[in-house]
C-alpha positions in Angstrom: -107.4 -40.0 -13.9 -104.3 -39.8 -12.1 -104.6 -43.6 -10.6 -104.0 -44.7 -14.3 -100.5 -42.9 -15.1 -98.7 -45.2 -13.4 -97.2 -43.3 -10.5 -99.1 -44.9 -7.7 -97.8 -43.0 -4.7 -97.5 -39.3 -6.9 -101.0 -40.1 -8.1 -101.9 -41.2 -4.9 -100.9 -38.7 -3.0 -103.1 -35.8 -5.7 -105.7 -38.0 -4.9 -106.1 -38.0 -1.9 -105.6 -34.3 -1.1 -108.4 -33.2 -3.8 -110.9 -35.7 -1.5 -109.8 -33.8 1.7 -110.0 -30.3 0.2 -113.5 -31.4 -1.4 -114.8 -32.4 1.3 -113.5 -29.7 4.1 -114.9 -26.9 1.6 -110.9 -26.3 1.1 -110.0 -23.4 -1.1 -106.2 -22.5 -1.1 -104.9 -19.2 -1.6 -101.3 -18.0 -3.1 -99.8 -14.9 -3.8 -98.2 -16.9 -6.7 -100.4 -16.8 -9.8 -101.2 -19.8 -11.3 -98.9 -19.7 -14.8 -95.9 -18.8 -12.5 -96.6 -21.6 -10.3 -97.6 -24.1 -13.4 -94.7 -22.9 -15.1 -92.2 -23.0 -11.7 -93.6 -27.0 -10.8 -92.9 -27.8 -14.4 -89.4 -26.1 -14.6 -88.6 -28.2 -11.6 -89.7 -31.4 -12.8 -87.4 -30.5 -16.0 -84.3 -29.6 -13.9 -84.5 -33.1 -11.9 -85.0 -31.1 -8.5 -85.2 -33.4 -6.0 -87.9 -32.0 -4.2 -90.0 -32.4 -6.9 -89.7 -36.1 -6.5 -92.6 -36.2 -4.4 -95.6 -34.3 -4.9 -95.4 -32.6 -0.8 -91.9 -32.1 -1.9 -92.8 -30.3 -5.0 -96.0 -27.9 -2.8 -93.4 -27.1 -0.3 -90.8 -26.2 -2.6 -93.2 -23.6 -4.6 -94.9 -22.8 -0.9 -98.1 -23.4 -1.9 -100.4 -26.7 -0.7 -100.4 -30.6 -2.6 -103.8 -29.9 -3.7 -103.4 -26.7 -5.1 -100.3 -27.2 -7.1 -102.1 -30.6 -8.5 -105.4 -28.6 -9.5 -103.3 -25.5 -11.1 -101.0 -28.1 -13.4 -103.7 -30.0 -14.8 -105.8 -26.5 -15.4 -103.0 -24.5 -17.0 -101.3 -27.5 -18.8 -104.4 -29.7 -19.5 -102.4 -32.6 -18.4 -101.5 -33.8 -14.2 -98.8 -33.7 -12.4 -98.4 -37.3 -12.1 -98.5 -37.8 -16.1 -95.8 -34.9 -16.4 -93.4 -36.0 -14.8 -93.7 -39.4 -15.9 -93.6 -37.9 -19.3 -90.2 -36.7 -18.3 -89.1 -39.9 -16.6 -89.8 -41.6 -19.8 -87.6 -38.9 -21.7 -84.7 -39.6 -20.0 -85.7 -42.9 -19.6 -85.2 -43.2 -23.4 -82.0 -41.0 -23.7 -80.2 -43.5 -21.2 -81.2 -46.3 -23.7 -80.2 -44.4 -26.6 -76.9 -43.8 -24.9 -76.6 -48.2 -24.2 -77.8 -48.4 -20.6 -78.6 -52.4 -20.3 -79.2 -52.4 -16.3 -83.1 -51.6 -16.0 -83.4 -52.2 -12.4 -80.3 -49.2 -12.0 -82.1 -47.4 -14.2 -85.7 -47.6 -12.6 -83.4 -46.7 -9.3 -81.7 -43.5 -10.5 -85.3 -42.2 -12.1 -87.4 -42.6 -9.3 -89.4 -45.9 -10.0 -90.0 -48.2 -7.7 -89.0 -50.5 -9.3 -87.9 -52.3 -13.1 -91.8 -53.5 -13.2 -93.4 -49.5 -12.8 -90.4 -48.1 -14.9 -91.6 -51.1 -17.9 -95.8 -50.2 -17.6 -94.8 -46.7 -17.1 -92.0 -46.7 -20.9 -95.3 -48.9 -22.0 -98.3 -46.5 -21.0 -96.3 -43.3 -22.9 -94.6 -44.8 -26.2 -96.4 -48.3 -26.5 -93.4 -50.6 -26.2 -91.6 -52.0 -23.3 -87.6 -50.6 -22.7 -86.8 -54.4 -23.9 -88.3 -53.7 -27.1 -86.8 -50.1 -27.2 -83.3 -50.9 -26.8 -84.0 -53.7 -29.2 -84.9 -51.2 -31.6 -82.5 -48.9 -30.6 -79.7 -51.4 -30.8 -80.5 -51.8 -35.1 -79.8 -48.3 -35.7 
């Protein structure tokens, strides 16, 4: 599920960590319930905090471990981690073209892509068009 919201190394990475945790017999524990930390992760994501650019980043911020932030988001807001925050990548992805950014490689930069390809399948996956075809669009108004 996460392989396919095109965030290889977030989705990776929530991957990866569910595997370990399944197979060690890993249950993680938090004084943190799991609608404050759902509701902290996304607030962060939201804000643009930089740790939250990475999904470690993210855990360590809200003190809890990778897998057990990715299992809590998807439980409490029936959608991953991964998907979220490129839900809110495409946002602003979508206000900077609105606003007459040309430059998509800057922009794929400056929001965390890796590069103007991912940004383009990425724009595609969430609002079924390209940027190109976005700012075309944008551009008649």
């Amino acid at each position: 599920m996460a392989a396919s919201t095109g965030d290889a190394d977030y989705a990776a990475a929530e991957e990866l960590l569910r595997l370990v945790a399944l197979a060690a017999g890993y249950a993680t524990k938090s004084v943190i319930g799991d609608g404050v930390l759902a509701a902290a992760a996304r607030e962060a994501i939201l804000a643009d905090v930089p740790e939250s650019a990475t999904l470690c980043g993210l855990a360590e911020l809200l003190g809890v471990s990778p897998f057990r932030l990715s299992r809590v988001f998807s439980r409490q807001t029936g959608t991953s981690l991964t998907r979220f925050r490129n839900r809110v990548r495409v946002g602003r992805v979508m206000d900077r073209l609105t606003d007459g950014e040309t430059a998509l490689a800057d922009l794929a930069h400056d929001l965390g892509f890796a590069d103007q390809a991912h940004l383009t399948r990425t724009v595609r996956d969430h609002v079924g068009s390209t940027p190109v075809e976005l700012r075309r669009l944008l551009s008649r108004r």
